[in-house]
Backbone as CSV, one residue per row, in Angstrom:
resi,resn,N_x,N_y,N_z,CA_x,CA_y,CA_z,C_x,C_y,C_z
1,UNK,-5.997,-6.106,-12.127,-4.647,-6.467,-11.747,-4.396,-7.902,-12.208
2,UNK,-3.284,-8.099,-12.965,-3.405,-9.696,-13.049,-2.581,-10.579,-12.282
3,UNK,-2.311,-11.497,-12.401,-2.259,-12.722,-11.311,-0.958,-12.492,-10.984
4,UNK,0.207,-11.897,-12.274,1.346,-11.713,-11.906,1.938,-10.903,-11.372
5,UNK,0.971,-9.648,-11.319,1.616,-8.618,-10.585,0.639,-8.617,-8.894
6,UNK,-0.008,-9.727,-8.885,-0.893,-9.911,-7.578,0.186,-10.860,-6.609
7,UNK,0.983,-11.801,-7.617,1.749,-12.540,-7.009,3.143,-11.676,-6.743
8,UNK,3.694,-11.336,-7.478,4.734,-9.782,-6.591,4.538,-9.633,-5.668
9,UNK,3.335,-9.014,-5.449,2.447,-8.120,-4.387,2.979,-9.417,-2.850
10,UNK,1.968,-10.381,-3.315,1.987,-11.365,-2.202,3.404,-11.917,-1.527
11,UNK,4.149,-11.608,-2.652,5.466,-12.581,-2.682,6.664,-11.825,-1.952
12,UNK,6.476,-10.397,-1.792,7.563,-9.352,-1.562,7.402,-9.707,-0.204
13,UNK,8.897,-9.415,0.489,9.207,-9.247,1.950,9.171,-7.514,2.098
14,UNK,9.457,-6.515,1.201,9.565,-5.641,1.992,8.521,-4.553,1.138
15,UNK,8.461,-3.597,2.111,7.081,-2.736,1.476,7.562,-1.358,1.598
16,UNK,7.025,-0.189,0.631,7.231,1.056,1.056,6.280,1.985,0.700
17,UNK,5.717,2.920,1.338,4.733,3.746,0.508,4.789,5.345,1.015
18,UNK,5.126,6.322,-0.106,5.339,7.075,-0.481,3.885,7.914,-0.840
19,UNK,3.848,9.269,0.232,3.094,9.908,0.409,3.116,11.613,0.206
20,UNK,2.530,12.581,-0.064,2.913,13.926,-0.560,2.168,14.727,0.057
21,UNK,2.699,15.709,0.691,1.446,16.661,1.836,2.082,17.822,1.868
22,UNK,1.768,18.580,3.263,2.464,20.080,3.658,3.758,19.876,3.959
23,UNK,4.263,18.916,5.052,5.719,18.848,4.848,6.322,18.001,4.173
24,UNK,6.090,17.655,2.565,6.969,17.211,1.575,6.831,16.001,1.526
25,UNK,7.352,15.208,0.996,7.343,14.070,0.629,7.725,13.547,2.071
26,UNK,6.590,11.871,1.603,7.392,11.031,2.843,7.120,9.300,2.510
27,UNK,8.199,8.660,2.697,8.165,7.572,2.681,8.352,6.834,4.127
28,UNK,7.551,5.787,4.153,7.902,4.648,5.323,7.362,3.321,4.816
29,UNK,8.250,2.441,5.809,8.153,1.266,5.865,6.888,0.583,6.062
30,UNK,6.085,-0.739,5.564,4.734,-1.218,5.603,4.958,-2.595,6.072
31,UNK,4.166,-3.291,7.455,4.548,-4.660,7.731,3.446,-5.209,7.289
32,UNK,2.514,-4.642,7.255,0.778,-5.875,6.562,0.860,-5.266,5.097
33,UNK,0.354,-5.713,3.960,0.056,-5.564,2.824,-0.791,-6.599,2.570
34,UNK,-2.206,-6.174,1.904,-2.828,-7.021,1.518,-3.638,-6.848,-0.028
35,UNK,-4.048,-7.624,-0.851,-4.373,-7.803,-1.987,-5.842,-7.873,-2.045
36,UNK,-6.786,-7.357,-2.328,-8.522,-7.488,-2.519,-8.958,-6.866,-3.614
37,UNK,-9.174,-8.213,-4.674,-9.796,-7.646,-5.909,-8.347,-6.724,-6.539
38,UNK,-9.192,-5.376,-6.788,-8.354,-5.037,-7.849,-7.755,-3.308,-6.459
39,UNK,-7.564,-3.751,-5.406,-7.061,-2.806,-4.770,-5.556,-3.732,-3.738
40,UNK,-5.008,-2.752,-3.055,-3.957,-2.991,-2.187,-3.967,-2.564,-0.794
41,UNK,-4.072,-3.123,-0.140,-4.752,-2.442,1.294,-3.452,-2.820,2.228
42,UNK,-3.462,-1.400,2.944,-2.129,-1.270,3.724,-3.104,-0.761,5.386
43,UNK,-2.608,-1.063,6.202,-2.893,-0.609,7.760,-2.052,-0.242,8.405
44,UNK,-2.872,1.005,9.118,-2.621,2.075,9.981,-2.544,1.552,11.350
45,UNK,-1.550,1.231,11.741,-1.007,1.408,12.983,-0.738,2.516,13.726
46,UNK,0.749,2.841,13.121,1.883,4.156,13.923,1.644,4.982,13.324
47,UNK,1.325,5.702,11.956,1.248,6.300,11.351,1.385,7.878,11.794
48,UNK,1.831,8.673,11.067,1.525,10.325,11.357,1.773,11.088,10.317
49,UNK,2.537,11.565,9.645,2.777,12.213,8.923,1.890,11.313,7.659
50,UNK,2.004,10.535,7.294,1.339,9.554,6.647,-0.227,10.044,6.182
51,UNK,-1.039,9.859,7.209,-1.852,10.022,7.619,-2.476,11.712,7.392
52,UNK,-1.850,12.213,7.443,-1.552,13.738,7.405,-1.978,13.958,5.729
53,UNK,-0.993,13.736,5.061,-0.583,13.481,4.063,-1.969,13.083,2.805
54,UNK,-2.585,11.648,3.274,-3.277,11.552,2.647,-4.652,11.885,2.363
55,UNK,-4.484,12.422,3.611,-5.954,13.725,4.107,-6.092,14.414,3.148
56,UNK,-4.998,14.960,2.575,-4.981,16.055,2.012,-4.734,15.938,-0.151
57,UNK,-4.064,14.517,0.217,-3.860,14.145,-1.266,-3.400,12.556,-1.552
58,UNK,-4.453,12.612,-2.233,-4.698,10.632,-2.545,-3.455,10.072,-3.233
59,UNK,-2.751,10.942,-4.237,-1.531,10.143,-4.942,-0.860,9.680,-4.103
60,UNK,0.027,8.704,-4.404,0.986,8.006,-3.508,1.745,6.437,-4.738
61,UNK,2.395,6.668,-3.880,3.258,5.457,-5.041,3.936,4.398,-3.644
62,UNK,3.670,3.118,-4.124,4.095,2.176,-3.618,5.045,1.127,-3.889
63,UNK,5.673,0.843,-3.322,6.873,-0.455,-4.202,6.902,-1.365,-3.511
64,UNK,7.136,-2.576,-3.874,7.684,-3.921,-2.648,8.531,-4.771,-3.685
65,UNK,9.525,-5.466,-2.962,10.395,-6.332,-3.718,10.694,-7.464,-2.620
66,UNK,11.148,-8.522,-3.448,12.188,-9.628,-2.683,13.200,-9.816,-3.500
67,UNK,14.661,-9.675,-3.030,15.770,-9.799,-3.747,15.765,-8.684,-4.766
68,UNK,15.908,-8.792,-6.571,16.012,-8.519,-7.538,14.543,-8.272,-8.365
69,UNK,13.617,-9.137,-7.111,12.490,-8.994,-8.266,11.129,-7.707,-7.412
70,UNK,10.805,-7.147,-7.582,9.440,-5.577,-7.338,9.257,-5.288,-8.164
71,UNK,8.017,-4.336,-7.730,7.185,-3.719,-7.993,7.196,-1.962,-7.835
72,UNK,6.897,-1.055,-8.330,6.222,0.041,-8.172,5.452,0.336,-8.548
73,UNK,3.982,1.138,-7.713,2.603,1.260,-7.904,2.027,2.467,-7.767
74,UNK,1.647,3.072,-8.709,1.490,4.471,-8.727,-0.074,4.474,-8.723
75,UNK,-0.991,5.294,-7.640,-2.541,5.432,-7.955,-2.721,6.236,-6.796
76,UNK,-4.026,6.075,-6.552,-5.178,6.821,-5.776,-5.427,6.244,-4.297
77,UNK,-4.981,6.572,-3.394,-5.163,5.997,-1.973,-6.511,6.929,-1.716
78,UNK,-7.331,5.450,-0.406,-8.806,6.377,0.368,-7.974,5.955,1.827
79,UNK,-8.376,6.648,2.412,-7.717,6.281,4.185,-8.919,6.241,5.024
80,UNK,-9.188,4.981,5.240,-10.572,4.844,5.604,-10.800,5.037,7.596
81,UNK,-11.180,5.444,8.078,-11.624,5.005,9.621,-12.907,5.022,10.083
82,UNK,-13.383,4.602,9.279,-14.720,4.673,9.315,-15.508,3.143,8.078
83,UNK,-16.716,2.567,8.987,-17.191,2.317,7.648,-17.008,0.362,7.783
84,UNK,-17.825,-0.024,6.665,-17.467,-1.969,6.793,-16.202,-2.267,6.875
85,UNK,-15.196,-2.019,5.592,-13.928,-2.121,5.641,-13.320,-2.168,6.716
86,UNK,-13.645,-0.684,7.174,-12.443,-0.477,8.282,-12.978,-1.407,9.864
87,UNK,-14.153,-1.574,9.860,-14.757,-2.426,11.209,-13.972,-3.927,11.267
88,UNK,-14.377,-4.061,9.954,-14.133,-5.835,9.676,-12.696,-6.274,9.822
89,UNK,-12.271,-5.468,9.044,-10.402,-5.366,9.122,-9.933,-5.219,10.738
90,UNK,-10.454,-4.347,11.590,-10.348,-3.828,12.892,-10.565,-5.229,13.896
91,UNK,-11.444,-5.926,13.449,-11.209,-7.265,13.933,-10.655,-8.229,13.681
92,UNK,-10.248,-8.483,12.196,-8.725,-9.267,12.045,-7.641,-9.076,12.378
93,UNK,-7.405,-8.076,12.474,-6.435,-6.777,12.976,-6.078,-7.504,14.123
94,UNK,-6.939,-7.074,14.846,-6.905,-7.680,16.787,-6.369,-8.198,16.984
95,UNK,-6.854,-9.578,16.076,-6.786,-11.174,16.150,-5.121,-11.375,15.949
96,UNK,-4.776,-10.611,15.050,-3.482,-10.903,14.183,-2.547,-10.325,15.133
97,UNK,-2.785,-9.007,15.539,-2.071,-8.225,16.359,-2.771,-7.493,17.468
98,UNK,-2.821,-8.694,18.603,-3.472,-8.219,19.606,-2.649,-6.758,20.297
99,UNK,-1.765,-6.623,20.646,-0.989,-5.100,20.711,-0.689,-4.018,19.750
100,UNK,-1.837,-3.976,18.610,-1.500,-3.167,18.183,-3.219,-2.664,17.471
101,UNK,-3.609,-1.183,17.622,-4.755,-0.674,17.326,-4.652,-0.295,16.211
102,UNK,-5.626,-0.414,15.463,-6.336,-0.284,14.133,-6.106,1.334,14.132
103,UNK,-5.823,2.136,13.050,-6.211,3.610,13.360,-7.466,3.623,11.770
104,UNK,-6.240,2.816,10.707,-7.163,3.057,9.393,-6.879,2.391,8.414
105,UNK,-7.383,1.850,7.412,-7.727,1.010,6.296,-6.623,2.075,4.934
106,UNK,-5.852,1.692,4.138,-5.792,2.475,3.822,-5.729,1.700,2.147
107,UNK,-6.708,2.241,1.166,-7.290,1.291,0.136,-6.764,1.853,-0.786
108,UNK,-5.469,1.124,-1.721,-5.000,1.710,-2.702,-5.250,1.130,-4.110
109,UNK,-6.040,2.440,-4.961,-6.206,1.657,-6.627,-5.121,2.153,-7.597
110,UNK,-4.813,0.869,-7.896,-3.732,1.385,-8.770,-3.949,1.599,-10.286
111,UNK,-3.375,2.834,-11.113,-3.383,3.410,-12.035,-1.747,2.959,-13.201
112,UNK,-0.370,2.936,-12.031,0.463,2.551,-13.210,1.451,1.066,-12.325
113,UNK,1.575,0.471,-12.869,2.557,-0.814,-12.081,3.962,-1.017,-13.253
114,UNK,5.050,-0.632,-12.276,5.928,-1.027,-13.132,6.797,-1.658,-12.699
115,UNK,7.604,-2.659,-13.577,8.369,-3.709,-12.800,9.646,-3.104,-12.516
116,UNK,10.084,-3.012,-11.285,11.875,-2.613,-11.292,12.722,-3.098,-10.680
117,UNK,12.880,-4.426,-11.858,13.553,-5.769,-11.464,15.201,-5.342,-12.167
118,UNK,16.116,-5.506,-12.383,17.415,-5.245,-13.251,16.625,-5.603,-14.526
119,UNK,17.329,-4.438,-15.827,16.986,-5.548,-17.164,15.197,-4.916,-17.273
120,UNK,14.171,-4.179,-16.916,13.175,-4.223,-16.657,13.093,-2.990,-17.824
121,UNK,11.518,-2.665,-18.653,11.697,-1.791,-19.242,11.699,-0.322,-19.345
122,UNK,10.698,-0.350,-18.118,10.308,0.542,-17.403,8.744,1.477,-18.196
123,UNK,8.267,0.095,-18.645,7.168,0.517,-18.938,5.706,0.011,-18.117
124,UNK,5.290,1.216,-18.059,4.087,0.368,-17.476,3.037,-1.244,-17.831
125,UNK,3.436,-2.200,-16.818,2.512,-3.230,-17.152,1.507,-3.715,-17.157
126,UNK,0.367,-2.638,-16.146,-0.846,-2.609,-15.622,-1.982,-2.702,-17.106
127,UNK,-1.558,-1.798,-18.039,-2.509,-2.169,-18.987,-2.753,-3.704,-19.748
């Protein structure tokens, strides 16, 4: 991932991630997003259908923007509850949001990033 599409990532106020299962497509809203290495790690709070979803199938596409300027991120989600990740995270978690329980880690590698800013080409920039 390079620095510029890491800084997107960091820089966006709003998040969305888009999931595919038995009952159809589903998108919702994301308040943590985080950046590690060459993955995107989102947490499981409220989750349900979500969750459901990726049980069953890892694709998923993600976007975040501020103003005019995002991202969309097309790859391979793991939904972790189990495991270092998910322990270690489970205690920052806490810390960060003492009212709210950890359910799962959810570790996304991305395969296509494209910018969809106005004016954008709509080609993938990840390579």
């Amino acid at each position: 991932m390079t620095e510029d599409i890491e800084k997107k990532i960091v820089e966006s106020t709003s998040f969305a991630l888009a999931t595919n299962g038995p009952e159809g497509v589903n998108v919702v809203p994301l308040s943590v997003v985080e950046v590690h290495g060459e993955e995107i790690w989102f947490f499981d709070f409220f989750m349900g259908k979500t969750a459901v979803n990726l049980q069953q199938n890892s694709m998923v596409a993600f976007t975040c923007w501020q103003g005019f300027v995002g991202l969309q991120i097309k790859g391979r989600a793991v939904y972790e509850t189990d495991g270092e990740v998910f322990k270690a995270q489970g205690v920052v978690m806490k810390e960060r949001f003492p009212d709210r329980t950890l359910r799962a880690v959810i570790r996304l590698t991305p395969d296509m990033v494209y910018d969809v800013a106005p004016g954008a080409t709509g080609e993938n920039i990840l390579m």
